[in-house]
N, C-alpha and C positions, 0 to 999 in steps of 0.2 A: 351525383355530386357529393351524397352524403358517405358513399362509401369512398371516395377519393381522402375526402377530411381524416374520414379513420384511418385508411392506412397511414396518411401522415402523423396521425399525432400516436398511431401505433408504434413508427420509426421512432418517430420521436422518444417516446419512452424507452423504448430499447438501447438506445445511444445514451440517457441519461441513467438508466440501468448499470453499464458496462464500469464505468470507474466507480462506483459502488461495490460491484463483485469482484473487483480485482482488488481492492485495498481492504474485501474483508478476505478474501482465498488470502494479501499478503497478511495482514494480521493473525489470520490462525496459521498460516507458515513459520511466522516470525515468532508467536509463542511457542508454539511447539518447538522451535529449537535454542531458545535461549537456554542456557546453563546453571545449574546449583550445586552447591555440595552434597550429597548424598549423606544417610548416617554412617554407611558402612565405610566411606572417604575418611569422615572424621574419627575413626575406632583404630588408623593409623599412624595418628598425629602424637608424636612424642615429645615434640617440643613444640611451643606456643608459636616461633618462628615459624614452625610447616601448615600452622592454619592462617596465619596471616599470607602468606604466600602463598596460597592454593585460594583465599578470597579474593585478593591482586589478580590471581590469572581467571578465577571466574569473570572478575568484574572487567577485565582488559579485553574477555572474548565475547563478552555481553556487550561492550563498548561498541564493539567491530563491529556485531551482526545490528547493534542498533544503526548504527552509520549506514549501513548496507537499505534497512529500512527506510531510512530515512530520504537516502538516494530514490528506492523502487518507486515510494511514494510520490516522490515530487514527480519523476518519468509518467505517474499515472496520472497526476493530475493535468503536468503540463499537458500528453497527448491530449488528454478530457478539453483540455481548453483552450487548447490551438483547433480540434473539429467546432464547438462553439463558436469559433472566431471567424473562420470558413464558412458556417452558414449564413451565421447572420451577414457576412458580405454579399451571400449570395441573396440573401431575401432583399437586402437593402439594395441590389444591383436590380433584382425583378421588379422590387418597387417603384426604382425610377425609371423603367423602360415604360410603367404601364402610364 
């Protein structure tokens, strides 16, 4: 009986694991690819217009991949919390059979 319990609350763990390691794999994805100006970018700039416009397209491609972020994230959480919602129907459907 006591090894039944464990492998359940071993499952258990593992499913609450899983949206944990996927929202920290996206967080070091999503840093690893946001965008800066480099120094060697700004040793180009001849006119003050071409660093405000090259800070405009950093910030407009940083905008996007945050958006992007922001979607994966809720995709993880939501699956996270739709399997949540599925078991406890199931425990609360075993509970009232017994």
């Amino acid at each position: 009986m006591q090894y039944q319990n464990y492998e359940k609350w071993s499952e258990v763990a593992k499913r609450m694991q899983e949206p944990f390691q996927a929202m920290t794999e996206l967080n070091i994805k999503t840093l690893q690819g946001l965008d800066y100006l480099k120094p060697e970018d700004l040793t180009h700039i001849k006119k003050p217009e071409e660093l405000f416009e090259k800070q405009v397209n950093v910030l407009v491609q940083n905008g996007h991949k945050t958006l992007d972020y922001m979607q994966k994230s809720f995709q993880i959480l939501e699956k996270a919390m739709m399997g949540f919602v599925q078991e406890s129907k199931k425990a609360a459907a075993n509970v009232a059979k017994k």
